[in-house]
C-alpha positions as CSV (number, residue, x, y, z in Angstrom):
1,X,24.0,-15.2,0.6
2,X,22.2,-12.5,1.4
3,X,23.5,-10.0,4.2
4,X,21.8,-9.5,7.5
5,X,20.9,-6.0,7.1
6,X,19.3,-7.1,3.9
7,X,17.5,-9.6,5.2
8,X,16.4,-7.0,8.3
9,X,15.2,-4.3,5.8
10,X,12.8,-7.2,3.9
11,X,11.8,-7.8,7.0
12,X,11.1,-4.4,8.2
13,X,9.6,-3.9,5.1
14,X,7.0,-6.9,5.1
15,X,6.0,-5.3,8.9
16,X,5.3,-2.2,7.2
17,X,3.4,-3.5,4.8
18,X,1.3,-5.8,7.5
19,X,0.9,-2.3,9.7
20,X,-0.5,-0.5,6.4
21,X,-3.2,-3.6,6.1
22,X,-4.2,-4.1,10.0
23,X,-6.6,-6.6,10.7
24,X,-10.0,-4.6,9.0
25,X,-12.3,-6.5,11.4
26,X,-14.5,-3.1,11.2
27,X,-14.7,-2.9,7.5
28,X,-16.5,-6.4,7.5
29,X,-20.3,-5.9,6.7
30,X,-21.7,-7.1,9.8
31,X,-20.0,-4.3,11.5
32,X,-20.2,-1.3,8.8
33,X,-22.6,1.2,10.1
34,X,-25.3,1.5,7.1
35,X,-26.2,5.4,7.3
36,X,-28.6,8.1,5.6
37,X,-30.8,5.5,4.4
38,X,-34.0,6.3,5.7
39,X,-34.8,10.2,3.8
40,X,-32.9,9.5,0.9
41,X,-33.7,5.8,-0.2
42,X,-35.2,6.3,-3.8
43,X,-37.8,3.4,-2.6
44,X,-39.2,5.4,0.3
45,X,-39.0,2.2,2.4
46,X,-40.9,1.4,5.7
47,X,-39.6,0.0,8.9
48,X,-39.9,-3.7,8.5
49,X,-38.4,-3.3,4.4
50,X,-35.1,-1.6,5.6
51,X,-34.5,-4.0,8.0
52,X,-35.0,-6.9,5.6
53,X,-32.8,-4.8,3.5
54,X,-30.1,-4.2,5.7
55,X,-29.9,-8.0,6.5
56,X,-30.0,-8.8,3.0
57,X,-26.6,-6.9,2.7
58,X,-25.3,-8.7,6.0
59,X,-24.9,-5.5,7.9
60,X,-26.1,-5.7,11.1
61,X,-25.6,-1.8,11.8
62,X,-27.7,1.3,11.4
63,X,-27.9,5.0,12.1
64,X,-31.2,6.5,12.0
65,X,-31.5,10.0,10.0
66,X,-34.8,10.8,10.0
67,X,-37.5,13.5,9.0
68,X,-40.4,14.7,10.8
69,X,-43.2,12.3,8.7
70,X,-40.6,9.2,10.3
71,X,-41.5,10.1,13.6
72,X,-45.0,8.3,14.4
73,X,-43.0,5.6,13.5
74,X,-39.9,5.5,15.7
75,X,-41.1,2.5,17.5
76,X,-41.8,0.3,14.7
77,X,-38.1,0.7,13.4
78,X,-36.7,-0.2,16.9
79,X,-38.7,-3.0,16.9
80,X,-37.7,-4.2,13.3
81,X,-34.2,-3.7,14.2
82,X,-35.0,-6.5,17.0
83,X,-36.3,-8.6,15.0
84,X,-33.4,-8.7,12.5
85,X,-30.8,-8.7,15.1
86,X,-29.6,-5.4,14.1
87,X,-28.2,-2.7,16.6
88,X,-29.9,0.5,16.8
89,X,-26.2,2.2,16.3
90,X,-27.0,5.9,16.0
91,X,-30.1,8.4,16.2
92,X,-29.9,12.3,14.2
93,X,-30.0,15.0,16.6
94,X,-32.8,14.8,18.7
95,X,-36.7,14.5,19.0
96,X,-38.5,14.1,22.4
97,X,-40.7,11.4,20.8
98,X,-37.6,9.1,21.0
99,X,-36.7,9.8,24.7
100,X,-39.3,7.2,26.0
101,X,-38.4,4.4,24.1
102,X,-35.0,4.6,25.0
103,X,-36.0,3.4,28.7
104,X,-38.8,1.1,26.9
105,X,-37.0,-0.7,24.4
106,X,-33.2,-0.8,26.5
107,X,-31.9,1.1,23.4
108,X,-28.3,2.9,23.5
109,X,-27.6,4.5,20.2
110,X,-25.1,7.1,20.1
111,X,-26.6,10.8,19.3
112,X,-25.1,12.3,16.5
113,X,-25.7,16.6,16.6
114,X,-24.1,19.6,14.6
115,X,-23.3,22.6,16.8
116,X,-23.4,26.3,15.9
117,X,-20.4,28.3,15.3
118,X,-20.1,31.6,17.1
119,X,-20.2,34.4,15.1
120,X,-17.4,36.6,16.8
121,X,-14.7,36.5,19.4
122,X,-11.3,34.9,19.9
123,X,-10.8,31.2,19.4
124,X,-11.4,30.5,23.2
125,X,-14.0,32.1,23.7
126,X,-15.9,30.6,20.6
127,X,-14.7,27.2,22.0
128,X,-16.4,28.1,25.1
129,X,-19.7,29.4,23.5
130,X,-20.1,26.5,21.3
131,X,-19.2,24.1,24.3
132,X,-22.0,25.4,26.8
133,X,-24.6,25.9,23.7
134,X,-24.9,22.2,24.4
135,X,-24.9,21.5,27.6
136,X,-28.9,20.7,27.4
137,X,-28.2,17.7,25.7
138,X,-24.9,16.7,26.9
139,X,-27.0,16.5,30.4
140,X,-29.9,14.8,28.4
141,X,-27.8,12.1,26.6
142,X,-25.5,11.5,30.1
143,X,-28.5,11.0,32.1
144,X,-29.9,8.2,29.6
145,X,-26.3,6.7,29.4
146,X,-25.9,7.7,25.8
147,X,-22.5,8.8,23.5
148,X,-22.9,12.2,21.7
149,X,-20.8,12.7,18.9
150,X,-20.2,15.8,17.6
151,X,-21.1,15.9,13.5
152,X,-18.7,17.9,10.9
153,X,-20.9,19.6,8.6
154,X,-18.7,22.1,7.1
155,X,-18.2,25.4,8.7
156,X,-16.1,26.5,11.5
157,X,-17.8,23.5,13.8
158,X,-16.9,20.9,11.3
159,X,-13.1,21.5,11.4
160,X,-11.6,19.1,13.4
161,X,-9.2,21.1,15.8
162,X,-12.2,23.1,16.8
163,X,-14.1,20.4,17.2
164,X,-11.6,18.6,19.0
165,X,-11.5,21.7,21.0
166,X,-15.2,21.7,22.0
167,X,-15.1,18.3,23.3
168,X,-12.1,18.3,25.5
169,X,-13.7,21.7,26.9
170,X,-16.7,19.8,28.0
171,X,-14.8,16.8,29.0
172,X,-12.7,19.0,31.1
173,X,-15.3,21.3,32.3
174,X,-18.3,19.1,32.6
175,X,-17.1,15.9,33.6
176,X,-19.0,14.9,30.0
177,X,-16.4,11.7,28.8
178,X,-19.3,10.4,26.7
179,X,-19.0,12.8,24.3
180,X,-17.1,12.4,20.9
181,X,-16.6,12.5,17.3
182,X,-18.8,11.7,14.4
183,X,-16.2,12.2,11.2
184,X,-17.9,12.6,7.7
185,X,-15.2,12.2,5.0
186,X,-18.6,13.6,2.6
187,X,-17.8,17.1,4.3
188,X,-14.2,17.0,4.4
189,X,-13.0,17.1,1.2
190,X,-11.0,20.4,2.1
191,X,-8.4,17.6,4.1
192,X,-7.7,15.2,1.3
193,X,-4.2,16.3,1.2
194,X,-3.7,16.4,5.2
195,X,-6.1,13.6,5.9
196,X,-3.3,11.7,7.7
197,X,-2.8,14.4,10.2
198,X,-6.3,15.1,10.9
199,X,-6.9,11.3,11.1
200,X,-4.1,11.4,14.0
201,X,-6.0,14.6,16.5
202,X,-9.0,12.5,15.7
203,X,-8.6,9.5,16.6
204,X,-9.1,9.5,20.7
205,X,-12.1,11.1,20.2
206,X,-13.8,9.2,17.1
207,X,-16.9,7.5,18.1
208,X,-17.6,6.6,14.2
209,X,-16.1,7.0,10.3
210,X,-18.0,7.4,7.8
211,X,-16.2,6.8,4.8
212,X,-17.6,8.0,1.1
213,X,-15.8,7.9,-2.9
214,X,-13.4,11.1,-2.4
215,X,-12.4,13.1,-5.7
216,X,-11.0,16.5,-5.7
217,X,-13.5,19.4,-5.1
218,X,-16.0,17.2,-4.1
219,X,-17.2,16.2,-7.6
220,X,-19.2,14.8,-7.1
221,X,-19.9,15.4,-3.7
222,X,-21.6,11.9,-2.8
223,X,-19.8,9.0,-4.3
224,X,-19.3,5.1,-3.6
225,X,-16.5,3.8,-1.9
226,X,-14.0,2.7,-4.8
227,X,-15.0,5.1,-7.3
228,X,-13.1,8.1,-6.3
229,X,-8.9,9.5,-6.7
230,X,-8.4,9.0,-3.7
231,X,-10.0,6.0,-2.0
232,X,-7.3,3.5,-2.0
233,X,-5.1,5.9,-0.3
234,X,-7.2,7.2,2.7
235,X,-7.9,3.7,3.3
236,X,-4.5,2.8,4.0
237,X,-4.4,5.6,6.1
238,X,-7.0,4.6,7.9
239,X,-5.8,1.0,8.6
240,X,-2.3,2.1,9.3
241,X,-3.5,4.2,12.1
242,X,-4.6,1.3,13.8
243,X,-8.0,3.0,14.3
244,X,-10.4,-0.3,15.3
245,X,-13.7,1.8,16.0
246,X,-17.2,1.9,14.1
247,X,-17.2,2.9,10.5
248,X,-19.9,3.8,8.3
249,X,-20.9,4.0,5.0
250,X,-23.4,6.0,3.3
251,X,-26.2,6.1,0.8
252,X,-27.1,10.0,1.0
253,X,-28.6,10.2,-2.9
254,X,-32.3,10.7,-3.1
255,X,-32.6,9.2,-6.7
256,X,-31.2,5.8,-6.1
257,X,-32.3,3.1,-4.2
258,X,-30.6,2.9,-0.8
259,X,-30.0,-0.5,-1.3
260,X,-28.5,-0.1,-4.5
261,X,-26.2,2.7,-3.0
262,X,-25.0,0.3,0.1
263,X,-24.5,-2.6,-2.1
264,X,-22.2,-0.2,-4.1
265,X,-19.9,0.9,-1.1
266,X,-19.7,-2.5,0.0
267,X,-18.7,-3.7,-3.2
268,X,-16.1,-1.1,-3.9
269,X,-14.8,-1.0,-0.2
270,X,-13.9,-4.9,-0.8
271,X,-12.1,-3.6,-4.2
272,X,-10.1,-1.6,-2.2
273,X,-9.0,-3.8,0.1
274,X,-7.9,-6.2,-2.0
275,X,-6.1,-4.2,-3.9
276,X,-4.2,-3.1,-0.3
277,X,-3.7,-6.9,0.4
278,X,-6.9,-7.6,2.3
């Protein structure tokens, strides 16, 4: 028979394992954020053929990057994104053509921006810079009831502990709680090895994910979910940290067709979990 402290350490050991998995409700398609598909689709598609796209996938989820020959048609996509039943999840930067059909069209996407890094001065005092370098929009997306999140991009603003820095700094100092987080693993490849920790300061303050195919030294940079060293492990780093918010993933390479790309991370992403017991 076996001992009771045997039996308690299978035990613990089969709650470990469960913790690892969580529940991956936000890594089902229908809630996956599909995102740099518009600019780098291969097919050059229109409003109406994303939309059919994305639904064809069963995602249900977009951020909208975009370049200045999308923006006569701005309204079109919100209005495909209606018609699919998909959620207008994020909108790039800013462009004041969008502004009024936020009102019109009862739209809440969150507002993903990079900030400039200052170019001198202690750590404070770049905080503070960077911080009040965007108070125009953190106004602009408060007054329309909107989340910013706050891009990594590489850099000084895309480290995490600065960034983290910049948004408690406007949280404290400008009463701005709707600001957060946008994590690219794409631009983090520096933290493969201390992804864990960075995943921990993030967390209360991720508004969205987005995952990619991580190999060491980003090469190459842009790859699907399942392909890369170190995918299965980041992923049960990300489940066992019980984060439960939006995560995207990405298509990001101008020579293949975006559908092709999502279909890819989807695929792969479902490879990984299964091989992680979900």
């Amino acid at each position: 028979m076996r001992s009771v402290s045997a039996l308690l350490l299978a035990f613990g050991l089969l709650l470990g394992n469960s913790s690892i998995a969580g529940d991956a409700q936000n890594l089902q398609p229908d809630r996956l954020v599909a995102w740099c598909i518009v600019p780098f689709d291969a097919k050059q598609r229109g409003p109406a053929e994303r939309a059919e796209m994305v639904r064809r996938l069963g995602m249900a989820r977009v951020a909208y990057d975009w370049r200045d020959v999308h923006v006569p048609t701005f309204e079109e996509e919100i209005l495909q994104y209606k018609k699919h039943d998909i959620e207008f999840f994020a909108f790039w930067s800013w462009h004041d053509a969008f502004e009024p059909l936020i009102e019109k069209h009862g739209i809440h996407p969150q507002i993903w921006l990079m900030f400039s890094a200052p170019a001198e001065g202690t750590h404070e005092q770049k905080v503070k810079a960077a911080a009040e370098s965007l108070l125009p929009m953190v106004e602009k997306t408060k007054r329309h009831k909107l989340k910013l999140g706050l891009y990594n991009h590489g850099g000084w603003s895309g480290e995490p502990k600065n960034m983290i820095d910049v948004c408690e700094y406007l949280r404290t100092h400008h009463q701005a709680d709707h600001v957060g987080i946008v994590y690219n693993l794409h631009h983090a490849h520096e933290h493969i090895a201390d992804f864990e920790q960075q995943l921990t300061m993030l967390k209360p303050y991720l508004l969205c994910l987005n995952l990619n195919g991580m190999n060491d030294n980003a090469t190459p940079k842009i790859l699907p979910i399942g392909s890369g060293q170190h995918d299965t492990e980041m992923l049960k780093i990300i489940l066992k940290s019980g984060y439960d918010g939006p995560i995207g993933i990405i298509d990001h390479r101008e020579t293949i067709d975006a559908e092709e790309s999502l279909q890819q991370n989807l695929t792969g992403l479902k490879k990984v979990l299964g091989e992680i017991g979900k």
